[in-house]
C-alpha positions in Angstrom: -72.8 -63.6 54.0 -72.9 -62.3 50.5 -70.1 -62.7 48.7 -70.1 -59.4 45.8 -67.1 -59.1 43.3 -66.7 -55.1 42.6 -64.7 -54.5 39.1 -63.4 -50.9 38.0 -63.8 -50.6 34.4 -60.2 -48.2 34.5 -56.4 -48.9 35.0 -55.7 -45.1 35.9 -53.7 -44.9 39.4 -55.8 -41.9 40.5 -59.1 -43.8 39.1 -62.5 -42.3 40.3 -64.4 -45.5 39.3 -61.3 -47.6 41.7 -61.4 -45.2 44.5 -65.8 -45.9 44.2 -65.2 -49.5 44.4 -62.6 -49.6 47.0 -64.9 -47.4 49.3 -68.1 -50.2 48.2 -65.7 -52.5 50.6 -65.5 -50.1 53.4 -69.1 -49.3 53.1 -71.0 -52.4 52.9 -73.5 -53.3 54.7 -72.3 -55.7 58.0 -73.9 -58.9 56.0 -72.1 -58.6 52.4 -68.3 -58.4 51.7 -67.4 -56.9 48.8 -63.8 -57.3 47.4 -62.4 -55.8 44.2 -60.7 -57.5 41.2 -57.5 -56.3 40.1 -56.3 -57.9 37.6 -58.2 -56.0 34.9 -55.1 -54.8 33.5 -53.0 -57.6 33.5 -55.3 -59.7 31.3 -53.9 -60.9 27.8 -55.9 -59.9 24.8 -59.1 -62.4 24.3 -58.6 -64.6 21.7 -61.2 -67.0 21.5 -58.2 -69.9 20.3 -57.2 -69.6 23.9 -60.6 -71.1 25.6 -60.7 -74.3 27.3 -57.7 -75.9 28.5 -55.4 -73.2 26.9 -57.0 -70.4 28.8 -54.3 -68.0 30.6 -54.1 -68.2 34.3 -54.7 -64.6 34.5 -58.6 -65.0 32.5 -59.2 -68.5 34.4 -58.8 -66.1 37.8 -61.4 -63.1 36.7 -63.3 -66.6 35.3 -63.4 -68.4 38.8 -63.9 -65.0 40.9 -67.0 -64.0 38.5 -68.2 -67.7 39.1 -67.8 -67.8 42.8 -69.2 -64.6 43.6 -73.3 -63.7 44.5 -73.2 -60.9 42.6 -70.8 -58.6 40.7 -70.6 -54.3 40.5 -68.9 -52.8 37.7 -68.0 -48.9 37.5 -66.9 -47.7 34.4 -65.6 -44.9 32.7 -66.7 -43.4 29.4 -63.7 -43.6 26.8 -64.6 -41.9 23.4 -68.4 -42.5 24.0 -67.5 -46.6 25.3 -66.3 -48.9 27.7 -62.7 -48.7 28.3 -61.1 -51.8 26.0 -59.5 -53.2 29.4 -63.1 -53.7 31.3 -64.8 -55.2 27.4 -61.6 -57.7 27.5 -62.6 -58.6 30.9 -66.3 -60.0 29.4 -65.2 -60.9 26.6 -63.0 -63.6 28.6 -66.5 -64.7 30.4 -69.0 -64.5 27.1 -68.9 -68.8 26.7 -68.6 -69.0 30.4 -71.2 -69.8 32.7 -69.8 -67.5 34.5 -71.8 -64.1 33.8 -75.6 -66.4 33.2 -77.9 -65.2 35.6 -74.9 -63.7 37.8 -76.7 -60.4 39.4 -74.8 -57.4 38.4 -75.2 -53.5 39.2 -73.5 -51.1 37.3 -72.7 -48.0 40.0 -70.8 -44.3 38.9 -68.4 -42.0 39.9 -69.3 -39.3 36.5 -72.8 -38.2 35.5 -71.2 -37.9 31.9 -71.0 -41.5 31.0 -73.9 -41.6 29.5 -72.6 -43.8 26.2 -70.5 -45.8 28.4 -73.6 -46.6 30.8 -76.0 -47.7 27.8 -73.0 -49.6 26.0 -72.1 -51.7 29.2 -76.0 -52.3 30.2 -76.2 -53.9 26.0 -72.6 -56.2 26.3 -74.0 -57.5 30.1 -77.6 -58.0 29.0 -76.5 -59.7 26.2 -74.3 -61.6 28.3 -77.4 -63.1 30.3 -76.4 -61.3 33.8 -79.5 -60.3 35.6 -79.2 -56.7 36.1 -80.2 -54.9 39.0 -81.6 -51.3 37.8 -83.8 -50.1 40.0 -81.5 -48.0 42.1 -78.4 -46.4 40.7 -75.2 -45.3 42.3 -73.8 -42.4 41.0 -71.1 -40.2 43.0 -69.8 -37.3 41.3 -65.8 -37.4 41.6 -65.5 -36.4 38.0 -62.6 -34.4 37.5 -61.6 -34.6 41.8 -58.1 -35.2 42.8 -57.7 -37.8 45.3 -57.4 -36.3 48.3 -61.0 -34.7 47.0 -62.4 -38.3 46.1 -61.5 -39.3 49.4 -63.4 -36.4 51.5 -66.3 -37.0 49.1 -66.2 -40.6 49.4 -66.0 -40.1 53.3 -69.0 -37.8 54.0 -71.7 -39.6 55.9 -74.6 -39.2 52.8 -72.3 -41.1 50.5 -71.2 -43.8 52.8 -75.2 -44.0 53.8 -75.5 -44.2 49.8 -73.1 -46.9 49.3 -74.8 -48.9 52.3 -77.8 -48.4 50.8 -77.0 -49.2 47.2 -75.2 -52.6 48.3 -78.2 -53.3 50.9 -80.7 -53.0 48.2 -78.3 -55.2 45.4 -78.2 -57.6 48.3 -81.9 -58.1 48.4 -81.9 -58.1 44.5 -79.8 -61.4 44.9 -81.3 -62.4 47.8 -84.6 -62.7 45.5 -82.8 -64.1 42.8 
């Protein structure tokens, strides 16, 4: 069993890139659980004083869930042509870590319009030594959708077949890892 850590790049109740992670849990194939950090916004500031044995309970936890998962999926929304200052906290918190070297990662979508923030988190996580996985991407359009709309979209049978698919195929990225 594959153990993959999803992360939402957005603190917004009514998140698209949340509700895409939270339905990676429900839609994984039967030999991977996927679970989904929280704690994104509850993470102090990174302040590189703070390493080592002052490092905040709440960092040491994204710290040892990064470090004991297989592999990790990010989706991320696109804030003034970036990555939300929440989700960079987040890896700043792992950049002297272990934690992020060779981890596999996948970067999956819910807006074809993050283009900056797509090419902006594939430079911070490549520089951050985590083996991306790139060679199938997961985009489902819930730009702009109100929940109740995110969650019909989410539930139709060619996205959940795409999210199988897109977590089977991450799972044999690791696999071969």
């Amino acid at each position: 069993m594959l153990n993959i850590l999803a992360i939402s790049g957005s603190l917004r109740a009514a998140s698209t890139n949340s509700a895409l992670v939270a339905a990676l849990t429900q839609n994984a194939p039967p030999d991977c659980h996927v679970s989904v950090y929280d704690g994104l916004g509850r993470l102090p500031i990174f302040n590189p004083d703070d390493e080592g044995e002052r490092t905040p309970p709440q960092a040491a936890a994204l710290i040892d869930a990064v470090t004991a998962a297989d592999g990790v999926i990010v989706s991320c929304p696109e804030y003034a042509h970036g990555v939300p200052g929440g989700l960079k906290n987040a890896l700043d918190w792992l950049v002297s870590r272990d934690a992020a070297v060779g981890k596999p990662a996948m970067l999956v979508h819910a807006s074809p319009r993050s283009l900056f923030a797509r090419a902006a988190l594939v430079e911070v996580m490549r520089t951050m030594s985590f083996a991306l996985y790139e060679e199938a991407a997961l985009e489902i359009a819930l730009l702009g959708k109100r929940p109740p709309e995110v969650e019909k979209i989410l539930a139709e049978p060619e996205n959940r077949l795409a999210m199988r698919g897109a977590v089977s195929d991450f799972a044999e990225f690791i696999r071969a890892g």
